[in-house]
Structure formats: structure tokens, C-alpha cells
N, C-alpha and C positions, 0 to 999 in steps of 0.2 A: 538809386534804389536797389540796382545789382550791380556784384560785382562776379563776375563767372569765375575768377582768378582766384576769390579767396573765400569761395563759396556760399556767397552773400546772392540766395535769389528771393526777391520782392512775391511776398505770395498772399492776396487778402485774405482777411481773415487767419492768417496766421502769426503775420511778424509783430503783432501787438500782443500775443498771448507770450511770442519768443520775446520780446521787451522785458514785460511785467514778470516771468517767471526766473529769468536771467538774472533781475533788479534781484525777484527777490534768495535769489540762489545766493547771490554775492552779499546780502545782510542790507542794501542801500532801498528797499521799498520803504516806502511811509501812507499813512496813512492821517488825514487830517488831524484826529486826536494826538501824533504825533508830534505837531505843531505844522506850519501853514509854510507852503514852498518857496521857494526865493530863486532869485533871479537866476538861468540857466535849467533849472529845474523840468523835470520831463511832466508832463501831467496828464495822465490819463481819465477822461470825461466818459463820459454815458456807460451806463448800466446795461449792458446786453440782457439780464436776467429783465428789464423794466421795458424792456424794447426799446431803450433808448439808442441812435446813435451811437458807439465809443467813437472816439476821437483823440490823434493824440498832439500836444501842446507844450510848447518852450516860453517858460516863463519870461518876458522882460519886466515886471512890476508886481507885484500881487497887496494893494490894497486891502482895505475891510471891507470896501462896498463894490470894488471894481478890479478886475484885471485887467493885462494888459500883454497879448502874448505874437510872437510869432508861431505862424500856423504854416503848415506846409501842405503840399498835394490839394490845394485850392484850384478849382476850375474853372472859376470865375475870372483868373488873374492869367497877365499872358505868361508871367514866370513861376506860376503853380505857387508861388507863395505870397503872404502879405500878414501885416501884423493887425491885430483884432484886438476891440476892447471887447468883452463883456462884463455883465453885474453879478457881482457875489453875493449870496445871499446867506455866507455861513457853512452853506453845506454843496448847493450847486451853481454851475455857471450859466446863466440864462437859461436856467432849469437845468439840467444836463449834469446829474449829480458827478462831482468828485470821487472816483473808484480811489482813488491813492495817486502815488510820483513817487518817482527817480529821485533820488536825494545825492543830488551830481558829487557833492562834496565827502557823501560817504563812501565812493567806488572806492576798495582798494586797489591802488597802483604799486604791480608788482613788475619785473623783469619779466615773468613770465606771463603776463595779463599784457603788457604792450609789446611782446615778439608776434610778428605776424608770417605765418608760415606759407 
């Protein structure tokens, strides 16, 4: 979650706004009407404006009816992670509406995007 060395500190309520506004600096956010996210895909859930939970989620399957994802920073689990199904309903994931996703396949990769200083 940090990295002190390359200036990466884990800070709630922040590094999911620095996610989603980085996705969408670099052109790669989507948004459902966009079409439906695939596998590796970042996906960001609950509506903060709804009081929902956000949350954020690594696709392994994305169904019509169901997902299928790796979850991270789980505290139930003794290795903070584990993979979860939930039901899609079109628009949210076991309610938990679909804000948008990282559309892994549209980062552009540059020399200067993978130098790490």
C-alpha cells in the first residue's frame, strides 16, 4: 500500500479519488454505457454521493447476472484478500452501484509512463 521510496503513501479516503481521476487524466475511465468491464479491469462500486460504501475491485469474470472478482484490503481474511462473487443487476453489484472502471487495456504505455524515478 506504501512505498516511501517512490512516494506512494496509502492515505483513506484519498487513493481511490487518485485512482479514478489519474484513469481518467490518461483517457482509460469507462463508464457502464461505455460497455461492461473485463477481466483485469479496476472497478469502482458505491456511490459516496448515495452513502454507499465505494470500494474498489479486480475483475476475474463479469457475467450478466454475476460477477466474479478479486477483492483486496479484506479483514475478514488472514491475507487481506479473497475473491467474491456478487449479482449484477445491470447497473449495481449486490446493490452497490457501478461508479465506472479502469479500462486496463486502454492505459497508454509510454517510456516515459514505465520510468520509475
Amino acid at each position: 500500500r506504501s512505498d516511501a521510496e517512490l512516494g506512494s503513501h496509502w492515505e483513506v479516503g484519498k487513493n481511490i479519488s487518485k485512482l479514478v481521476s489519474g484513469a481518467k487524466n490518461l483517457g482509460c475511465w469507462r463508464n457502464l454505457r461505455d460497455g461492461m468491464p473485463k477481466q483485469g479491469d479496476i472497478v469502482l462500486i458505491g456511490d459516496y454521493s448515495k452513502k454507499q460504501m465505494e470500494h474498489i475491485l479486480v475483475v476475474e469474470e463479469w457475467g450478466e447476472k454475476e460477477v466474479k472478482s478479486f477483492d483486496y484490503g479484506q479483514f475478514d481474511t488472514t491475507a487481506c484478500s479473497k475473491k467474491v462473487t456478487r449479482k449484477f443487476d445491470g447497473k449495481s453489484l449486490n446493490g452497490r452501484d457501478v461508479v465506472g472502471f479502469i479500462d486496463i487495456d486502454s492505459i497508454p504505455l509510454s517510456r516515459y509512463a514505465l520510468e520509475i524515478k
